[in-house]
N, C-alpha and C positions, 0 to 999 in steps of 0.2 A: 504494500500500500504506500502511496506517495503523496504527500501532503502540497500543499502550496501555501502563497501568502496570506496569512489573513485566518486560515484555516483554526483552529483549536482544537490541541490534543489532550486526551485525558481531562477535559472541563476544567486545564488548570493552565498550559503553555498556548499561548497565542505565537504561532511561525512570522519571524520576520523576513526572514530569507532562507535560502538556500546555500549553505555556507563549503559545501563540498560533497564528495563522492568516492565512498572508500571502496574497498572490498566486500567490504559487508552490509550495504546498503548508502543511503545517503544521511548527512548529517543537518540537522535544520538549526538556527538561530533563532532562539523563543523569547518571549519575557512569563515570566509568571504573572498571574492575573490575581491573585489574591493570596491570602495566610502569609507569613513570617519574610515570604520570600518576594513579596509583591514589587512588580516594577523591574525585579533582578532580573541579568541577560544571561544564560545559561545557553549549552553547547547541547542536542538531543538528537541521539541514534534509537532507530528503530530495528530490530529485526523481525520476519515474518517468515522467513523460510529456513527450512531444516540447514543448512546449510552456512547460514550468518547465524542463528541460533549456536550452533553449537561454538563457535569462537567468540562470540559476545556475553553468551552464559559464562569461557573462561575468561575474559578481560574483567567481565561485572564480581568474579570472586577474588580475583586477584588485585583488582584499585583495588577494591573496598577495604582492601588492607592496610596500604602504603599511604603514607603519609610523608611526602617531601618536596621541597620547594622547587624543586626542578622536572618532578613529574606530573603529568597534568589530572586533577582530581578527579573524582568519579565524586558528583555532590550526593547522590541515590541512582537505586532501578527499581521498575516492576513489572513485576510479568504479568501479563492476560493470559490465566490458563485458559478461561470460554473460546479466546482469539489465537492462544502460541502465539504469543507475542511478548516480545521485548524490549524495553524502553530504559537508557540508558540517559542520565544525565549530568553533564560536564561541565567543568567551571570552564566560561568563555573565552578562548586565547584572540583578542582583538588586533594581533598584529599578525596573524595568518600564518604558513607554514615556513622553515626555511627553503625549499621547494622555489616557494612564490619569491621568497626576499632575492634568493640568489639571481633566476629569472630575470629579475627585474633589474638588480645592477650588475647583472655579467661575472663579476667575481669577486672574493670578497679579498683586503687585505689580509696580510699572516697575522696581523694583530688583532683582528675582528675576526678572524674564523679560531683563533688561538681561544678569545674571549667565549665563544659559541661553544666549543669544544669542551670547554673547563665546566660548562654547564652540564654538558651532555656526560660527561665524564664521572659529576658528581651523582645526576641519576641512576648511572649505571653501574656506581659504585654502591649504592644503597641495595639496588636488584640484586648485584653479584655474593656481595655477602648474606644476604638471604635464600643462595641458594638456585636463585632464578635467570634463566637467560632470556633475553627480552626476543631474539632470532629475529626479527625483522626493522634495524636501523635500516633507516632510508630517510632524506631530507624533507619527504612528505608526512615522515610522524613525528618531526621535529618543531615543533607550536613556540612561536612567544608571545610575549603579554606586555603591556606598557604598564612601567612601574616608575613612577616619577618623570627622570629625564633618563631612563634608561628601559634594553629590551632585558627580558627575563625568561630564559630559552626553557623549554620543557620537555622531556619525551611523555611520548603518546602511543596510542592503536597496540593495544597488550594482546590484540586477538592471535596471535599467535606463542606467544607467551608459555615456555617451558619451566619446570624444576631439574634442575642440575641432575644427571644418572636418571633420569625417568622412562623406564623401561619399556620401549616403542620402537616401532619401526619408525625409522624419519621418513619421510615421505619431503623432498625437496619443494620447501615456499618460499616465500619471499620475491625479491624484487631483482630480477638480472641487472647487476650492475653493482650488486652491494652484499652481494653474496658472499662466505667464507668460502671456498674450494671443495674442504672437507665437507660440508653439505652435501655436493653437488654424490658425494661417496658414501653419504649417509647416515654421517658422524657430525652431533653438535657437542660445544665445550664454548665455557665463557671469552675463552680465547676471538669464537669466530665472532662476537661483538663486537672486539677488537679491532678485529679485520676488515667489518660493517664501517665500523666509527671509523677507520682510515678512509676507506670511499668516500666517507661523507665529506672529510676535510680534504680529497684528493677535489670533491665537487665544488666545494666551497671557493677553492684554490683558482680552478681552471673554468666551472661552469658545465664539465662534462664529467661524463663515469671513468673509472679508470680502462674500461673495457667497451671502446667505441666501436659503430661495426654495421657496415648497411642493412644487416638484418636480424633482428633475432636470434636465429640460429648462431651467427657469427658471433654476435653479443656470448650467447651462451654460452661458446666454445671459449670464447676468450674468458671468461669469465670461470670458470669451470678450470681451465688452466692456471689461472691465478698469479701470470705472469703482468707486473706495470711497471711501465717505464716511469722514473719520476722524471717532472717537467725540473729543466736545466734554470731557468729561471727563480729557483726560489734560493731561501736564506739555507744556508749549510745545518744549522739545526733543525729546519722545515724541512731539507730533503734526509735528516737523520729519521726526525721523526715520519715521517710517510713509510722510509723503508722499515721502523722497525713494527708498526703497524701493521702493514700489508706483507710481511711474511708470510708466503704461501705454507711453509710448514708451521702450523698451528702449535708446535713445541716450541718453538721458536719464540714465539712472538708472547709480549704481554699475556700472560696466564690470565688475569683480570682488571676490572678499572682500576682499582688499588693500585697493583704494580705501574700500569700506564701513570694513576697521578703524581705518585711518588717519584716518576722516572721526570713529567713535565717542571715537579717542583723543583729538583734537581738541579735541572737545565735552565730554570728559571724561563720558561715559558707561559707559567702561568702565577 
């Protein structure tokens, strides 16, 4: 079911917009229309089909956990058993995805993608020592929020969302372009976050993935090999840092965001 403007769901959020289109449905920009929350702008996913159900049931059990300032909240959910439906709602990231920001200005400095990173670093430091691997960094789950005279980055979209050793078949998800290797082999470890969050800043950097490619398939293959050229052009601790991130062998590389932050405080990059 798809809402539009103006629309009212659950006799309590009024749609103001159409605010994006994930995996699992679309995401609407609401106000509350009355009780504690009246007036407030909140972020609201839906699911109705077996298939966005079953990863948004785990994103909705997993926020409802976590509590930290660089991961984007879950304010409540509730499900319509009569409808199998599920209604998810988020605190509202008003300054859009890293995705859109990069887009828009072509690429970011080492100092402003260093500052993004230190965010995303911290989120993923909080996941890691609980145990959890987030499996799908990509700059389109990456939200910020205007807080003063500054942005405030957040990660997002849990719906894929693993426990460390969780005994399953992987079945390869995620976003070609941002993938660990070892995926592609059907093996995850907090490492391949690692590998995720290199892409991310290899994007930030350049504008593109590390594994560009006329098609798909090409994308994949390159991707799946987990070979990248770092771009010549950057600071000698930006090309330390990319290499030691993007370590195709997943021993190699940062074990977890711990190690990566400890290694950035080090270096005195963040």
């Amino acid at each position: 079911m798809d809402f539009k403007k103006g629309d009212v769901i659950l006799d309590y959020y009024e749609v103001l917009d159409i605010i994006g289109e994930g995996n699992f449905g679309k995401v609407y920009k609401v106000r509350a229309l009355r009780g504690r929350y009246k007036g407030k702008i909140f972020a609201l996913k839906v699911a109705n089909n077996p298939y966005a159900l079953e990863y948004m049931w785990k994103e909705a059990q997993a926020l409802i956990l976590f509590r930290h300032p660089n991961i984007v909240s879950l304010q409540s959910y509730l499900y319509r058993k009569d409808k199998n439906e599920l209604y998810l709602i988020y605190e509202y990231m008003d300054f859009g995805t890293l995705k859109d920001y990069v887009e828009e200005k072509g690429t970011l400095s080492e100092e402003e993608a260093l500052r993004v990173l230190s965010h995303i670093v911290n989120a993923l430091e909080y996941l890691h020592s609980r145990g959890y691997i987030h499996s799908d960094l990509k700059p389109e789950n990456i939200f910020g929020k205007k807080v003063l005279n500054t942005i405030v980055w957040k990660l997002g979209d849990f719906g894929l969302i693993r426990i460390r050793g969780e005994a399953s078949i992987l079945d390869v998800k995620g976003t070609v372009g941002f993938i660990a290797p070892e995926v592609f082999r059907g093996e995850i470890h907090r490492s391949s976050d690692i590998f995720s969050l290199g892409c991310v800043l290899y994007y930030m950097l350049t504008g593109k993935t590390p594994f560009e490619g006329e098609t798909t398939l090409e994308r994949k293959k390159k991707n799946r090999e987990g070979l990248v050229k770092i771009p010549e052009n950057l600071s000698d601790k930006m090309k330390n840092l990319l290499s030691k991130t993007l370590e195709r062998d997943y021993q190699k590389r940062f074990r977890t965001a711990m190690e990566l932050k400890e290694y950035l405080i080090k270096e005195r990059l963040i």
